[in-house]
N, C-alpha and C positions, 0 to 999 in steps of 0.2 A: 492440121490442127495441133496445136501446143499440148505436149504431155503432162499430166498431172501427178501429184505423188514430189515424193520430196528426191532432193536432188544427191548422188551417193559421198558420201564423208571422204575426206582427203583421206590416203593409206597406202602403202609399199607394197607393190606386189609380188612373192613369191620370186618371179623371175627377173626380178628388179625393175619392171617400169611403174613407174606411180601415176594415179589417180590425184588428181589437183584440182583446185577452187579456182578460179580468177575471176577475177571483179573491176571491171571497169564506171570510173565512176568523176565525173565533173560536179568537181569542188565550188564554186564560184567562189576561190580567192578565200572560201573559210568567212565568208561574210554573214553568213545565218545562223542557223541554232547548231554550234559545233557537237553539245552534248547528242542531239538527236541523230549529227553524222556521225560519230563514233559510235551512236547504238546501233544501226542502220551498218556500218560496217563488221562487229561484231559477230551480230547475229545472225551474216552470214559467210563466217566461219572461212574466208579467204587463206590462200597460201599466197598469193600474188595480189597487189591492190595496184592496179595502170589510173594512176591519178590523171588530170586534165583541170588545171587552173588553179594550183598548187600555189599557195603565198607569193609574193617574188618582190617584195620592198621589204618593209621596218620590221626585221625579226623574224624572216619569213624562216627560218631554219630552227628556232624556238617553234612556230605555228606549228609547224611540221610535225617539228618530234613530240609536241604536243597530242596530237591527234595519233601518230602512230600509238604513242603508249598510251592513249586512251581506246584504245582500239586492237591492244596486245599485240600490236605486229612491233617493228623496224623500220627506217629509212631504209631504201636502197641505193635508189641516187634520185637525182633530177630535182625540181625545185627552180629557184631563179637562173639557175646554173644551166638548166635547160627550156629557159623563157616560160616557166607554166608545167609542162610533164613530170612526174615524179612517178619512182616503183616503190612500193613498201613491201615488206614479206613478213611469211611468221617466220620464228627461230628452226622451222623445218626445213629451209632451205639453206646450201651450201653455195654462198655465193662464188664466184670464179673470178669476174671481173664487172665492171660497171661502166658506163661512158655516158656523159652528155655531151649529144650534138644539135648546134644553133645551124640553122637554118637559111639560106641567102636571103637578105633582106631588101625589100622592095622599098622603095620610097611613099610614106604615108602608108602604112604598112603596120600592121602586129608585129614583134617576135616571133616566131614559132620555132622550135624545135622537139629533138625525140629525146627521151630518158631510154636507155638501154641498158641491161645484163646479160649475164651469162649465167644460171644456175644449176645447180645440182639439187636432184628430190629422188632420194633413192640411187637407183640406177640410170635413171634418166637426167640426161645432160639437155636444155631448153635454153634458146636463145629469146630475150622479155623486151619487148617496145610499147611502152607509150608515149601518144602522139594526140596533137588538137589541129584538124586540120583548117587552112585561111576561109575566111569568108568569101574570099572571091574564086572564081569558079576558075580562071584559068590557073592560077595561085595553087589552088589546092589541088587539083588535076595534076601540077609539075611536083609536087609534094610528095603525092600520092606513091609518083614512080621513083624517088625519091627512098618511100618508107619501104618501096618492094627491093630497090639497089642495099638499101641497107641491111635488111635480112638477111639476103645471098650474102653479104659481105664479113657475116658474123663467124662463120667456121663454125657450124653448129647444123645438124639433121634435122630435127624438129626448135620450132619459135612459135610465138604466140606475140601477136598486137594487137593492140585497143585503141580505142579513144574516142572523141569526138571528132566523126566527118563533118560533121555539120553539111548532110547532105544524105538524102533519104537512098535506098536500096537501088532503084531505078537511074538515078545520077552518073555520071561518066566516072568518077572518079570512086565513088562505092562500084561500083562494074570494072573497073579496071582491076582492084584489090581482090575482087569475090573472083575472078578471071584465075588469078594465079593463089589464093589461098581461099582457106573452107568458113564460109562467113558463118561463124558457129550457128545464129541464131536461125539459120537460115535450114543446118543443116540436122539439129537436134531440136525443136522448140519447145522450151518450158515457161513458164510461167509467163509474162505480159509482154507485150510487143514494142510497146511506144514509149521512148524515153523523152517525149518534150512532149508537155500534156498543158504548158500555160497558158496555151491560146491556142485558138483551131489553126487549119488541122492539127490532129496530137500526128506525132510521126517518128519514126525510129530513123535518128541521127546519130547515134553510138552505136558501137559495134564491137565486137572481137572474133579476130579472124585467127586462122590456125595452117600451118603447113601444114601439106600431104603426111597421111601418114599417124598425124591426133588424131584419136577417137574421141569425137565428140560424143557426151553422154546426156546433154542439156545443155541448153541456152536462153536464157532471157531474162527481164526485170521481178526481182525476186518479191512478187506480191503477197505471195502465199508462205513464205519463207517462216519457218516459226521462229520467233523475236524481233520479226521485224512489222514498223507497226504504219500503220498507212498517215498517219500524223507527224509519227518521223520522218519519213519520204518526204512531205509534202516541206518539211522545216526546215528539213537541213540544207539545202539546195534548189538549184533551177531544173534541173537534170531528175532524170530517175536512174539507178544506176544499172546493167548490167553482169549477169554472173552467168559462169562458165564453170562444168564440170567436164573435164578431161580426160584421158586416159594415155599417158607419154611415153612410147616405149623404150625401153633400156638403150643406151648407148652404145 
């Protein structure tokens, strides 16, 4: 059963490891009500925003920074640069370095790649991936071990990924990721379960997962979130988004 009550406020702790937001959340390209997605980001109060289908043609780094500053965070990277993925942050993080990586591409085939950093929040050093993974099932499956080679490759103790699997909990390639990292939602749950609600089944195809060693303190689609308003979910996007409270310990 999903926990109720609100989810705890980003903050440094004492012994240096911080307490963080992260918000996973599928943009569609910024094609619907932007104003409603930048409330809906807002007001829930992110240190980390793991975009998935981020601008990527005419101005898509205008759209971008658009919405960051309507939404008081930062670019971090990603964007066309990483076919779709993009990291935003507040000003409370210390960035370290940034990288986007494109993807092998298949013939008739999407783009896909990951947006990644490296941050500092406190005392805590975090290695940040977002990723949208292929529609096709072998595709994303090769991907998959793909986004786990990449995290080992970070030089970083604890990391945190998001995105869209586009593929429910039970899936080879959600079971491969949950196998080697802690599918938050899975292992704190707060607030709503299913982030595709436009047509039956509704089913949770977004996720954020966490290395060994995050304290997850809640996980899920921020329905009861105060300022965020179920009108706005429903406008700004295809997606409903996920958030993640944290807990990172010092480095």
């Amino acid at each position: 059963m999903a926990t109720t009550g609100l989810l705890p406020d980003s903050r440094t702790e004492p012994d240096g490891s911080a307490v963080i937001r992260v918000l996973s959340y599928n943009i569609r390209s910024m094609h619907d009500d932007t104003g409603a997605l930048a409330r809906v980001i807002t007001a829930c109060a992110p240190d980390l925003v793991l975009v998935q289908e981020a601008p990527r043609f005419f101005r898509w780094r205008k759209k971008l920074a658009r919405l960051a500053s309507g939404s008081g965070l930062v670019i971090l990277s990603g964007g066309a640069t990483a076919a779709g993925p993009a990291l935003l942050c507040s000003l409370r993080a210390t960035v370290e370095r940034t990288e986007d990586v494109l993807l092998p591409l298949r013939p008739g085939r999407h783009r896909r790649g990951f947006a990644t950093a490296v941050v500092r929040f406190g005392g805590a050093r975090l290695g940040v991936l977002s990723c949208h993974l292929s529609l096709d099932g072998d595709e994303r499956h090769a991907q998959g071990g793909m986004l786990l080679d990449r995290l080992a490759g970070m030089g970083v103790e604890h990391a945190v990924a998001g995105g869209d699997v586009n593929e429910r909990p039970d899936g080879r390639t959600f079971r491969r990721l949950a196998e080697s990292l802690t599918d938050c939602r899975a292992a704190a749950p707060w607030g709503g379960e299913h982030t595709w609600i436009r047509n039956e089944p509704h089913r949770r195809i977004d996720a954020v997962f966490a290395t060994r060693g995050i304290e997850v303190l809640g996980c899920g689609v921020p329905l009861d979130q105060p300022g965020v308003d179920a009108a706005d979910l429903r406008a700004a996007t295809d997606h409903l988004p996920v958030l993640a409270a944290l807990r990172v310990p010092a480095a």
